[in-house]
N, C-alpha and C positions, 0 to 999 in steps of 0.2 A: 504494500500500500504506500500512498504518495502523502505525508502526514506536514502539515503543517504546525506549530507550536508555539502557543501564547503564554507567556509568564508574566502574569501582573507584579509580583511582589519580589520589590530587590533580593530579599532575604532567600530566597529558593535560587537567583542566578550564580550557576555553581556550585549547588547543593549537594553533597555527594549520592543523597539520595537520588537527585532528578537526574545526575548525571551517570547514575550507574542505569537509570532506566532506557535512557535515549541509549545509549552505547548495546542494551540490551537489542533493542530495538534495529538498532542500523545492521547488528551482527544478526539476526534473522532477517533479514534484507528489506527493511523497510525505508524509504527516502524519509527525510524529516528536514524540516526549515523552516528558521522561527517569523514570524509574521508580530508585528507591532499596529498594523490599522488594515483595511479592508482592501485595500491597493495593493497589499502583499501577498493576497494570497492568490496563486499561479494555478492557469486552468490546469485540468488534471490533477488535482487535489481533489486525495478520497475523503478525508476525515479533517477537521481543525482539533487538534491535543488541546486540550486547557488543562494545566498544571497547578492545583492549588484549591480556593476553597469555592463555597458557592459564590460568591465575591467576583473572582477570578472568570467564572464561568459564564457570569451577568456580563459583565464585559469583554467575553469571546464571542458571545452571543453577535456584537455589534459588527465584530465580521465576520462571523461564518454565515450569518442569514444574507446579506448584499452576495454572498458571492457564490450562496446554495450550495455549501458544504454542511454536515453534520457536525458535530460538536463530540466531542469526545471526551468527558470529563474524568479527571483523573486525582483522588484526594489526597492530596497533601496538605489538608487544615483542619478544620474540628469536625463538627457535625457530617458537613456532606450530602445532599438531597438529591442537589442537580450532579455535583461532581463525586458520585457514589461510587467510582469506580475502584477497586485496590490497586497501585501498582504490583504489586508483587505476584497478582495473576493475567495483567494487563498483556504480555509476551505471549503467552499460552493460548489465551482465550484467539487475539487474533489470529494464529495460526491454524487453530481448528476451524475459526471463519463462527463462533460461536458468539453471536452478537446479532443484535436485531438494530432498524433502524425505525424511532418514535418517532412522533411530531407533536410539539406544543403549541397549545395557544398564544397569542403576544397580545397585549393590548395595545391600542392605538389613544394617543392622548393627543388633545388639537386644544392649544391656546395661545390667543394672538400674544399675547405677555411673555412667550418664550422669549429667548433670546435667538439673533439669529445664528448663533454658533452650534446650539442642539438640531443637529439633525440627523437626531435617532428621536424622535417622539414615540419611542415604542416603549414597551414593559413586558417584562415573561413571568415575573414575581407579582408584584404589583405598582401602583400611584397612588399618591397621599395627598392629601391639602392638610397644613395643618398650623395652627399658631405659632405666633411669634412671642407671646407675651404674655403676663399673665390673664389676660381676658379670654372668655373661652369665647368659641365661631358657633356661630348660626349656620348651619349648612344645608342651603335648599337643592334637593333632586328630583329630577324629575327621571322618570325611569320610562321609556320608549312614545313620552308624551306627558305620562300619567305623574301627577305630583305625588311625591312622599309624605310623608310628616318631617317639619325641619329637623334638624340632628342639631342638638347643644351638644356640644362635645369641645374635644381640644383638636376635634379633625375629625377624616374621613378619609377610608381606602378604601378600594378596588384590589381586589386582587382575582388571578386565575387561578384555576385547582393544583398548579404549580406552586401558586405563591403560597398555599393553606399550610404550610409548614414554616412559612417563614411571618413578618411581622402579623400576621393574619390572625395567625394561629397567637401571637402575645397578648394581642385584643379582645381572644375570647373566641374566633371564630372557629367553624368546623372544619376540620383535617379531611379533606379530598381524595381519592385517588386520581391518578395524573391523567387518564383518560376520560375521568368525569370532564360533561360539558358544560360550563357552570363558571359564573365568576361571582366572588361575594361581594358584597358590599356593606363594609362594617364600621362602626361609629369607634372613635379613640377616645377612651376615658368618656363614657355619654355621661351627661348631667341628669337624664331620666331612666330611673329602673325600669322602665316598662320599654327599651327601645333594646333590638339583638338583634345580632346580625344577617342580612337576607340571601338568602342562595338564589340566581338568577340564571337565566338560560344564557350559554356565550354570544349569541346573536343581539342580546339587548346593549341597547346605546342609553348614556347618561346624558344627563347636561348640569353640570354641578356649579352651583355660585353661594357666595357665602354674604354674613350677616356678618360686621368684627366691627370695634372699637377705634381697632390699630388701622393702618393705614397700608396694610401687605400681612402676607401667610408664604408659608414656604410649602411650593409643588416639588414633589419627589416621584422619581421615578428610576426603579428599582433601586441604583444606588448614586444617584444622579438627583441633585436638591438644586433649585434654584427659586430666586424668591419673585413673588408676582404682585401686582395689587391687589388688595382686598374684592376691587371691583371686576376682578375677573372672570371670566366664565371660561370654565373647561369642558370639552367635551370628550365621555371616554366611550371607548368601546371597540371591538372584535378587529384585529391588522389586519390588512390583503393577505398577507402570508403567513407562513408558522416556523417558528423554528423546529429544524433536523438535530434528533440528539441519536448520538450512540450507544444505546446501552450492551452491556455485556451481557450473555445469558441467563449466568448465575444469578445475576442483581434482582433485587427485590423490595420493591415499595414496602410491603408489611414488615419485611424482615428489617428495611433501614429505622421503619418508626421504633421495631422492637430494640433495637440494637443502639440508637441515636438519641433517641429523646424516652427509652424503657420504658413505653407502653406498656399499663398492665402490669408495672415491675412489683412484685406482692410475694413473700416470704413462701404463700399458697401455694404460688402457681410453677414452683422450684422443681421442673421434671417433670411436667406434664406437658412440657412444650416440646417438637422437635430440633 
C-alpha cells in the first residue's frame, strides 16, 4: 500500500515508538510519506496514517477527505475512539488485507462570522456555540423549520454519532454506535431541569442564534474555536460528503467503550464477560 503520514504533535516526531513502526512498515513493503496539508497528499494514495490521538485524527481528517483517501488511525494517546487502532498489530492486520473501509458522517457548519481563513467549515465530532463570560446564552433553534424551546445554558452542540463519545457524551448525552444515523443536539450546563438532550435524524438542518449579555460567544468546531458575534446565526447540518476511515478487523466499538471509558466496570460483572 501507498500510505501517506500525518503527525500533529512535536513530541511523537522521532519517537522511537512511531519510528520502529514506519520502519516496520517500509520492511513489509509498504511506501509511506509524510503529508502536513491536503496539497501533499499524491494521487495513488491508499490510506492517510494518523499517528497519535483523536486530536491528531480531527485534523487528518482535513486532508484525507479533499483528497478521498481513508484515514487510518493509529493510537498513540489516551483514550482512542477514532484513532483505535494498536500499532503493535497494525503490520499484521494489513498484510492479511484484514481491514474494512467505514464512512462517517461530517457536519456542515455555514456562518457568515467565520473568518475567511476557515475553510474547512466541516465537523466529524461535533460544533459548539458557547459563552464567553459569566452570563449564560439564550439559544434559539429551530430544527428543519420547527422552533424548539430556547436552551438557557452556557451553550449548545451538535454532535454526530461519532462525536457521542466525545464532549457529547460530558454533557450528558447518549453514546451512539458509529453507524447510527442521528446527530444530537445537546444543551451545556442547561439552566432548566426539564431540558435533555434530543436524538435527531442526520438529514435535519438547524439554524441556531443566540440571546447573551456579552457582545460574542465562541463557535467551535471539532477542535477549531473561533469567536463570532452574539448576533450571529449559524447554520448546521449533514456535508456533501463523508469521511473514509480504516478500520482494522479486530477493532470494536463495544469493546473500545469497555476497554476506554469501563462500561459497566462493576466488581459483579468480573468473568462473565468474554
Amino acid at each position: 500500500m501507498e500510505l501517506a503520514c500525518y503527525i500533529k504533535k512535536d513530541r511523537l516526531q522521532g519517537d522511537a515508538r512511531v519510528e520502529a513502526l514506519l520502519d516496520a512498515l517500509r520492511a513489509a513493503g509498504h511506501g509511506i510519506y509524510p503529508v502536513r496539508q491536503p496539497a501533499d497528499v499524491l494521487p495513488g494514495t491508499d490510506a492517510l496514517l494518523s499517528l497519535g490521538g483523536d486530536g491528531t485524527f480531527l485534523s487528518a481528517a482535513r486532508l484525507a477527505v479533499p483528497a478521498g483517501v481513508p484515514v487510518l488511525g493509529v493510537n498513540f494517546g489516551r483514550l482512542g475512539f477514532l484513532s483505535e487502532n494498536d500499532p503493535d498489530t497494525l503490520v499484521d492486520a494489513l498484510g492479511r488485507g484484514d481491514y474494512l473501509v467505514e464512512e462517517r458522517e461530517l457536519l456542515q457548519i455555514r456562518c457568515d462570522a467565520l473568518p475567511v481563513s476557515e475553510d474547512w467549515p466541516y465537523a466529524l465530532n461535533e460544533m459548539s456555540v458557547s459563552r464567553v463570560s459569566a452570563s449564560m446564552l439564550g439559544v434559539d433553534v429551530t430544527l428543519d423549520g420547527s422552533a424548539l424551546p430556547t436552551f438557557w445554558a452556557d451553550g449548545l452542540l451538535v454532535a454526530t454519532s461519532s462525536g457521542s463519545t466525545a464532549y457529547s457524551l460530558s454533557v450528558g448525552g447518549p453514546v451512539c454506535l458509529p453507524e447510527t444515523k442521528v446527530f444530537i443536539v445537546a444543551p451545556i450546563s442547561p439552566h432548566n431541569l426539564n431540558v435533555r438532550p434530543l436524538v435527531v435524524p442526520e438529514s435535519s438542518h438547524l439554524r441556531i442564534s443566540l440571546r447573551s449579555r456579552d457582545d460574542r460567544a465562541v463557535l467551535t468546531m471539532d477542535n477549531r474555536n473561533h469567536t463570532v458575534p452574539a448576533g450571529a446565526v449559524i447554520e448546521v447540518g449533514p456535508a456533501p460528503m463523508r469521511l473514509r476511515r480504516l478500520r482494522l478487523g479486530r477493532s470494536n466499538f463495544i469493546n473500545a467503550l469497555r476497554t476506554r471509558l469501563l462500561w459497566g466496570e462493576d466488581v459483579r460483572n468480573a468473568g462473565t464477560q468474554d
